[in-house]
C-alpha positions as CSV (number, residue, x, y, z in Angstrom):
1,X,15.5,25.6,36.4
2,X,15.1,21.9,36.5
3,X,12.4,22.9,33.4
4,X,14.5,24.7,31.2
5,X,17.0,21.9,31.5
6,X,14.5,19.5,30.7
7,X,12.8,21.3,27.9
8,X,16.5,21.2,26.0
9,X,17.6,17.7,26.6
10,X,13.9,16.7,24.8
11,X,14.4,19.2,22.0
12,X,17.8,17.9,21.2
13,X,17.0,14.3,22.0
14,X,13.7,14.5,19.5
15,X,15.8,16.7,17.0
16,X,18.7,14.0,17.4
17,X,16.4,10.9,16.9
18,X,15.0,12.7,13.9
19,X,18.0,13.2,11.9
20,X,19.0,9.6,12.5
21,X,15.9,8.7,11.1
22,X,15.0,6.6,14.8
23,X,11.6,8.3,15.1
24,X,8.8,7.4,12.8
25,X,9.2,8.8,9.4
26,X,8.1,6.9,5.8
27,X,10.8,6.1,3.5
28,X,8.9,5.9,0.1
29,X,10.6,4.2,-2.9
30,X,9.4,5.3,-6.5
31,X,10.4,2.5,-8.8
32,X,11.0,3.6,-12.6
33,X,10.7,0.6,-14.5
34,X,12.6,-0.1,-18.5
35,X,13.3,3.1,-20.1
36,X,9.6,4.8,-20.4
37,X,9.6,4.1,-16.4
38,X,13.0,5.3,-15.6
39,X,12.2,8.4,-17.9
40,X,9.4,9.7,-16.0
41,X,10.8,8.8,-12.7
42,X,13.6,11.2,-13.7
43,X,11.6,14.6,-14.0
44,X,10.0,13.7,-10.6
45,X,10.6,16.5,-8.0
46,X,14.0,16.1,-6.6
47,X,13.5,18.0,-3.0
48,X,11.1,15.5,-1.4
49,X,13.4,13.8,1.1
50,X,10.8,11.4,1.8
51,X,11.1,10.2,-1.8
52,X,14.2,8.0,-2.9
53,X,13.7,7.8,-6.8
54,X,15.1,4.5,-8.4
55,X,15.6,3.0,-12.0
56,X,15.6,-0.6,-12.8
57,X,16.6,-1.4,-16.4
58,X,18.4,-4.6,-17.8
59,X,19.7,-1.8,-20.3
60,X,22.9,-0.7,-18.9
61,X,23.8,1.4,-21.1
62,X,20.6,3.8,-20.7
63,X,21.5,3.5,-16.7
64,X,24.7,4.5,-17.5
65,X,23.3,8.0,-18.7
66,X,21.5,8.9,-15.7
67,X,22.8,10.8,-13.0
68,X,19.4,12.0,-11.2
69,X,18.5,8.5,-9.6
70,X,19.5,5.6,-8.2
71,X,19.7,3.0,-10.7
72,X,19.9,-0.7,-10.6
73,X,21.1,-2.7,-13.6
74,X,18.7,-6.0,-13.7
75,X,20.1,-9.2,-15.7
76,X,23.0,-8.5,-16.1
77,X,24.8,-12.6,-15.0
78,X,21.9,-13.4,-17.2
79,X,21.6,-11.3,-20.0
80,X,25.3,-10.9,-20.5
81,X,26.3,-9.4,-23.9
82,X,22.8,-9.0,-25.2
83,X,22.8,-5.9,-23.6
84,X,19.1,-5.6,-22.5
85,X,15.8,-8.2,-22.7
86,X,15.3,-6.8,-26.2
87,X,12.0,-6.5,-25.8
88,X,11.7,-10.2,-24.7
89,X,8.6,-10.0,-21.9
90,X,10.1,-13.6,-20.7
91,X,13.7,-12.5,-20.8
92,X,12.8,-9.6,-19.0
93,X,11.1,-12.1,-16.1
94,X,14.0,-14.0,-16.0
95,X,15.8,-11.4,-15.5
96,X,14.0,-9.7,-12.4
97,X,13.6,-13.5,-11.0
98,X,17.6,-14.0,-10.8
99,X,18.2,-10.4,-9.2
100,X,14.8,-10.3,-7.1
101,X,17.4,-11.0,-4.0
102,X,19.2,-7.9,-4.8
103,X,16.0,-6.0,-5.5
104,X,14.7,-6.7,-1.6
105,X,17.8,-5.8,0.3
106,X,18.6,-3.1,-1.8
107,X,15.0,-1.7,-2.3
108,X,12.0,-3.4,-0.7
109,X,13.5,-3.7,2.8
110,X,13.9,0.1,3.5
111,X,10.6,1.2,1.9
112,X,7.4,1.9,4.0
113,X,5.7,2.2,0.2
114,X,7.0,2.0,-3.4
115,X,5.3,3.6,-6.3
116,X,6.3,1.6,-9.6
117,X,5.9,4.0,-12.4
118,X,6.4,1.6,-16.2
119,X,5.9,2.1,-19.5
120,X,3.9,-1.3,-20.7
121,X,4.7,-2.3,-24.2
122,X,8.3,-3.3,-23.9
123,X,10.2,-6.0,-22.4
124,X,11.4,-4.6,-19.4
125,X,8.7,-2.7,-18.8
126,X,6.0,-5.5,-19.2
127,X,7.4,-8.1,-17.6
128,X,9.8,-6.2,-15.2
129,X,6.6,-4.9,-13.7
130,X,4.9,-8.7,-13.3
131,X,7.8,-10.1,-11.5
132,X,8.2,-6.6,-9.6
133,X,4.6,-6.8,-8.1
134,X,5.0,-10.3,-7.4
135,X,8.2,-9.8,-5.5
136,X,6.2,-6.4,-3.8
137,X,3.4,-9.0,-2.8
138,X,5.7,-11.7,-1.0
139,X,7.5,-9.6,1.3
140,X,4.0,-7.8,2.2
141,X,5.9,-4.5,0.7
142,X,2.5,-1.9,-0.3
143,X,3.0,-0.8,-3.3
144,X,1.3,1.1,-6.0
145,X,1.3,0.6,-10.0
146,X,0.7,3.4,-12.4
147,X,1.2,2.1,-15.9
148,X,0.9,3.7,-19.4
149,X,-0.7,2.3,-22.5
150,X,1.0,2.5,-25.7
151,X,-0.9,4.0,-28.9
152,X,-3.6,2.1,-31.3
153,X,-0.8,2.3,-33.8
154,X,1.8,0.4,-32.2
155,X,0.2,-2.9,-32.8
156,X,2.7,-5.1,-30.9
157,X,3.7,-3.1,-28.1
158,X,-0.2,-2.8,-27.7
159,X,-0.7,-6.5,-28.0
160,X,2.0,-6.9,-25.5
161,X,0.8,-4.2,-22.8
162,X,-2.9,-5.6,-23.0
163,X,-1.0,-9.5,-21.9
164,X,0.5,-7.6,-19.1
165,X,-2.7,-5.9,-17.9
166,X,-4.5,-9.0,-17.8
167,X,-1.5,-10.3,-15.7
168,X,-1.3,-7.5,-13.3
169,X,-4.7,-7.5,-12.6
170,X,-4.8,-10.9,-11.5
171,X,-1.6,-9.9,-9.0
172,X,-3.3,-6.3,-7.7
173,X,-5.9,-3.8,-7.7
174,X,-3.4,-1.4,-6.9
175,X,-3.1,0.5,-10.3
176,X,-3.6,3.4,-12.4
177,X,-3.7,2.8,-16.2
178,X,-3.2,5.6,-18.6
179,X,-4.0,5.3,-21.9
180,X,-1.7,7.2,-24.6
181,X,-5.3,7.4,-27.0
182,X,-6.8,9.3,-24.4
183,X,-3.9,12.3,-23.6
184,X,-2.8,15.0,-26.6
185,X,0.5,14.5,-25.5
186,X,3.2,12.7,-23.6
187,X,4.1,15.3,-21.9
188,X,0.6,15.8,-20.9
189,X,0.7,11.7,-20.0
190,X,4.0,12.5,-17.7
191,X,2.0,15.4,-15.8
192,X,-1.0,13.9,-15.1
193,X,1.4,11.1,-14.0
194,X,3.4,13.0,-11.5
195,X,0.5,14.9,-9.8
196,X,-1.1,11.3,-9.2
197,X,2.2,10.4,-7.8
198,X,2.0,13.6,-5.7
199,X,-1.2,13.5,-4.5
200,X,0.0,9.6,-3.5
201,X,2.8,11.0,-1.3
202,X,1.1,13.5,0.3
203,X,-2.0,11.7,1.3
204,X,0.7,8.6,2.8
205,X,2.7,11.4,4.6
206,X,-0.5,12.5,6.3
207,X,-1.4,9.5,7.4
208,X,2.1,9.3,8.9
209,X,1.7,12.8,10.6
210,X,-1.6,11.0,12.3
211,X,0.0,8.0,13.8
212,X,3.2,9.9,14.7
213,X,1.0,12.0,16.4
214,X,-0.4,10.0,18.7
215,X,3.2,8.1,18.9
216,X,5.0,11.1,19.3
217,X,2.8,12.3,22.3
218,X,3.7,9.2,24.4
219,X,7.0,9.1,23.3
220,X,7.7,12.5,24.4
221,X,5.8,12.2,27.8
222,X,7.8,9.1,28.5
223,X,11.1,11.0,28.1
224,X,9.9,14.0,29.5
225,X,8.9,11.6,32.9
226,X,12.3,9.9,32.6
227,X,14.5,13.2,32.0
228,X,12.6,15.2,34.9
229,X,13.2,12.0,37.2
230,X,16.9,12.4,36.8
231,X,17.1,16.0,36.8
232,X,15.3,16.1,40.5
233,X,17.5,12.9,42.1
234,X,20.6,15.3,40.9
235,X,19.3,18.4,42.1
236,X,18.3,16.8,45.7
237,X,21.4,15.2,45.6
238,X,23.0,18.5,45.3
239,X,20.8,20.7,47.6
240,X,22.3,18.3,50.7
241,X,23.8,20.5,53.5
242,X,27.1,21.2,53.5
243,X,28.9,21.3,57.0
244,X,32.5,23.1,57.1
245,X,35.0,22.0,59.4
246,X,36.2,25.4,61.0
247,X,39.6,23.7,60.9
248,X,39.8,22.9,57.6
249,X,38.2,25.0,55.6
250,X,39.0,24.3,51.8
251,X,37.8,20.7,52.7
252,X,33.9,20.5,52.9
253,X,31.8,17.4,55.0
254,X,29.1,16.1,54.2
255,X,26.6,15.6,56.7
């Protein structure tokens, strides 16, 4: 009996602790960044829970139109009326810099990892993504970049994204670069995108399965210990004889 009873109180106090999210469990953050980020964050699978999706875009009125993710407006005591960074890599900065409070307690401080996912070419993107990784690197936040390269063709956004890379490779090694030339499409860019992203979650959530693992098994014997403990003071404290006086028998006496 004593058992069973303990069986259920450590089903429903592991099932409990779960749901309040007190046992170990990964909370990762994937971090669109400008509009090209906050685009492909968008078409992201929806039904991992482990996944919060975010966007952060000084253009609020392209955050205004989404209704899939989280989204952040950056700049905006600092860019004011100008409505985004206008493709201004140091506005963009400036911009991150000023809200980079807001970014950690809103963002960085509830993630176990954050994938940053940024178009380079643009403003926001380009220099969102510098000040983002720099802001990932001080509060010791891991983090992962994948970044797309615009086409030949577009000679300045080019010009710009090649700035960045040199930047962000100074800052991390912690990045995927994909190169528009080298894909038929952008769809087939945004694919290849989200099964790296994929295969990124999964392999973190198996690492997590290993270390809960072991955490989980000394968790639960500690409980287990502790619930049994309790359950067999009550019971003996129960089983004690029960001596009934002849004269009064609705009352019993405890030896």
């Amino acid at each position: 009996m004593i058992d069973d009873i303990s069986t259920q109180i450590l089903y429903k106090l592991t099932k409990g602790l779960k749901k309040e999210r007190k046992i170990l469990e990964p909370t990762i953050v994937c971090v669109g960044i400008g509009g090209g980020g906050c685009n492909i964050v968008s078409e992201l699978n929806k039904k991992r829970r482990e996944v919060d999706q975010y966007c952060l875009n000084t253009d609020a009125l392209s955050n205004a139109k989404r209704s899939d993710v989280t989204t952040m407006n950056i700049g905006r005591e600092y860019i004011l009326d100008n409505g985004d960074s206008g493709g201004h890599v140091e506005v963009a900065k400036k911009a991150f810099r000023e809200d980079s409070k807001l970014i950690d307690i809103q963002l960085l401080k509830r993630a176990d990892l954050v994938l940053v996912v940024t178009a380079l070419g643009g403003g926001t993107g380009s220099g969102g993504t510098v000040e983002m990784v720099k802001l990932m690197k001080g509060e010791k936040v891991p983090f992962k970049i994948f970044a797309v390269r615009p086409f030949e063709f577009e000679d300045n956004r080019k010009e710009v994204a090649d700035r960045t890379l040199v930047q962000l490779r100074k800052e991390t090694d912690s990045m995927e670069v994909y190169d528009n030339n080298e894909f038929e499409s952008l769809r087939e860019i945004n694919a290849r995108i989200k099964e790296d992203i994929e295969a990124t979650v999964e392999s973190q959530l198996k690492l997590y399965e290993t270390l809960y693992g072991k955490y989980s098994d000394s968790f639960s014997k500690i409980i287990e210990d502790t619930i049994d403990e309790v359950l067999n003071e009550h019971e003996q404290v129960l089983s004690v004889d029960i001596e009934v006086d002849p004269l009064e028998t609705s009352v019993p006496r405890l030896l």
